[in-house]
Structure formats: structure tokens, C-alpha cells
C-alpha positions as CSV (number, residue, x, y, z in Angstrom):
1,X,187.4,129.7,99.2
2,X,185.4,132.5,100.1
3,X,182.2,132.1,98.9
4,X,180.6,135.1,97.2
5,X,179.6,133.9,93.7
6,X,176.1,135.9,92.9
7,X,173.0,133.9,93.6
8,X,171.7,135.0,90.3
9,X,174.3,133.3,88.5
10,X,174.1,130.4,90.5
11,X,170.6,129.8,89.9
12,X,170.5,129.9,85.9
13,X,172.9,127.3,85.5
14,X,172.6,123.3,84.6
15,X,173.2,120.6,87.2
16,X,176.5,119.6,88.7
17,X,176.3,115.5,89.9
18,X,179.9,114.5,89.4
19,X,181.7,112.4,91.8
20,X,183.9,114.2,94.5
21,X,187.1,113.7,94.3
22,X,188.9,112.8,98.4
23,X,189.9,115.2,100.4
24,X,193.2,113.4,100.5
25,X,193.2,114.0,96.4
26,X,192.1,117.7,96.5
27,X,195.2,118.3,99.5
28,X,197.9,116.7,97.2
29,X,196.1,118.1,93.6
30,X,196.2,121.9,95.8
31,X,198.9,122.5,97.7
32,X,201.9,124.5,96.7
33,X,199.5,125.9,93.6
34,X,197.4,128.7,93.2
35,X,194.0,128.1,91.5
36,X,191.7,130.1,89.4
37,X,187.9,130.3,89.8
38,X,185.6,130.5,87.4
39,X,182.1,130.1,86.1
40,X,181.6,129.3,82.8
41,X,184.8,131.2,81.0
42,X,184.9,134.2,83.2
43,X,187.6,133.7,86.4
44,X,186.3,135.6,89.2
45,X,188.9,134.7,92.3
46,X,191.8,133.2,92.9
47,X,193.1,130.9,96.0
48,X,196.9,130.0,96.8
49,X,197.0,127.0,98.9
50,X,199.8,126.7,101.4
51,X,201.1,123.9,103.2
52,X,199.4,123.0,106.9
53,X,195.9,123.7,105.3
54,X,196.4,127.5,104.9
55,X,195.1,129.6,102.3
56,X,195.0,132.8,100.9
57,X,191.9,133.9,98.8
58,X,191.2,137.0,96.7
59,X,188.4,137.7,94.0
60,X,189.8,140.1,91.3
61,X,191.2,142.8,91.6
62,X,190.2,142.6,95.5
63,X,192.4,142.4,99.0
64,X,193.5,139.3,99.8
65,X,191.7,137.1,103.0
66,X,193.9,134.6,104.7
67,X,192.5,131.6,106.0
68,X,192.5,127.6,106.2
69,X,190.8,124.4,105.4
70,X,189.8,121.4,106.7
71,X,187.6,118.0,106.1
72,X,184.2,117.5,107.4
73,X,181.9,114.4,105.9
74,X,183.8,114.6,102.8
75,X,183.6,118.1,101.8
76,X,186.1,120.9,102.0
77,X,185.4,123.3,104.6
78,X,187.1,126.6,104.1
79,X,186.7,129.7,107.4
80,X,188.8,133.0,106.5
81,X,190.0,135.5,109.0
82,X,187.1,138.3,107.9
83,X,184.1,135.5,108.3
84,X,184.0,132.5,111.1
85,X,181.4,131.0,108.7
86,X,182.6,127.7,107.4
87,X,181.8,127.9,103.4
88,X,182.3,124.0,102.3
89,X,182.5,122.4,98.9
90,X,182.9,119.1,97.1
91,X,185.3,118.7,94.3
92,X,185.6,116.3,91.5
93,X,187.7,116.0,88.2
94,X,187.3,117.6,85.6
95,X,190.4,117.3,82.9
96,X,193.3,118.9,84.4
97,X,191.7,120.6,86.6
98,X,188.4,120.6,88.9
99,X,184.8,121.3,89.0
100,X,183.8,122.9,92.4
101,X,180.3,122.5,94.2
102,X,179.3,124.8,96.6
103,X,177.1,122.9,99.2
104,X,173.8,124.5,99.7
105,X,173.5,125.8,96.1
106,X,170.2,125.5,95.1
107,X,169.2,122.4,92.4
108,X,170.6,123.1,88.9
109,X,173.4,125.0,90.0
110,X,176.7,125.2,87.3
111,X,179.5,123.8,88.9
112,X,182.7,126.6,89.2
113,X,185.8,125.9,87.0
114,X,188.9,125.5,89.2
115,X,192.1,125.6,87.7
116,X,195.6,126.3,88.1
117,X,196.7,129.7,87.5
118,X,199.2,132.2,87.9
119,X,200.4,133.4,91.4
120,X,198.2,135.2,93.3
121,X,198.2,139.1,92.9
122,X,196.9,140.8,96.3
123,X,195.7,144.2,95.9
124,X,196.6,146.7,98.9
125,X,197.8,146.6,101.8
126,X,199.3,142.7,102.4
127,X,201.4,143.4,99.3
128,X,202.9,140.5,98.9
129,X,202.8,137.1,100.7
């Protein structure tokens, strides 16, 4: 996913120390869905996951950012086409859905609320997918 979420927010939330979930369980719990992104009730992006690792990422109301994923030590590395910078996160279980850990968020950090949502509406101009 691409990673964006303001610092600000980041920084005035409570601790996330659940354990990840595998890589092999975030690939079969992701792929063919689209998932929502949230922190606390408000969803601010949404990623469709595609078979063969691909991905397509938008935050609302925003263009959509093709892309991939892949593991390293554990975590969920994602690079889109707009930024070669690898933005990785652990996952872990959270319900029905997932709790999402961006790694290098500072101490105290909310986890973001990943769930599945509705397909994923790209604004301008790769209308459609």
C-alpha cells in the first residue's frame, strides 16, 4: 500500500503489538479482494490485490497507483510504479479482517483498520481496471 497516512495521526495513537499474521496467510486472506484502509473509523484508501502479487492502490477520491508486493523478513513489502521506495508492513488478525503496522512508525503508533470493501473506484484517467 502506499504509505501516506499523516505523521500527526500516527503519532497520537496507542500501541499496536499484535502478532503478524504469514505472508503465506495475508496472500490467500488478499488476493482476488479489495480492501479498505482505515484509522480508527475513517477509511482513507483502498488496495485491490491481483493475482501474481500485483496491486492497485488509491486513497479517496484519488488516481489510482499500480504496483506489487512481495516478502522480506516477514513483512509485506509493497513498491508502486510512482515511488521505487519499498513501504513494508506487518499484518495480524483482527476479527474478520486485519490490523496493519507500518514498519518505522514511531512507538505508540494505532494500528490501520484493513478490511474488505467494495471494488475499487479509480478517479481519472485509468478508468477502469
Amino acid at each position: 500500500m502506499y504509505r501516506s497516512v499523516p505523521l500527526f495521526l500516527a503519532l497520537a495513537l496507542p500501541a499496536f503489538a499484535a502478532e503478524p499474521v504469514g505472508v503465506a496467510e495475508f496472500e490467500a486472506f488478499a488476493t482476488g479482494k479489495t480492501l479498505t484502509y482505515a484509522v480508527g473509523s475513517t477509511v482513507y484508501g483502498a488496495e485491490q490485490y491481483l493475482p501474481g502479487r500485483r496491486v492497485i492502490w488509491a486513497f479517496k477520491g484519488q488516481q489510482c497507483r499500480k504496483g506489487f508486493w512481495y516478502e522480506e523478513a516477514g513483512q509485506v513489502c509493497f513498491v508502486y510504479e510512482d515511488d521505487p521506495a519499498a513501504q513494508c508492513w506487518t499484518f495480524s488478525r483482527d476479527g474478520d479482517g486485519l490490523l496493519a503496522g507500518f514498519t518505522g512508525d514511531p512507538e505508540g503508533a494505532e494500528p490501520i483498520r484493513v478490511q474488505e470493501g467494495d471494488p475499487l473506484t479509480c478517479a481519472g484517467p485509468d478508468l477502469g481496471v
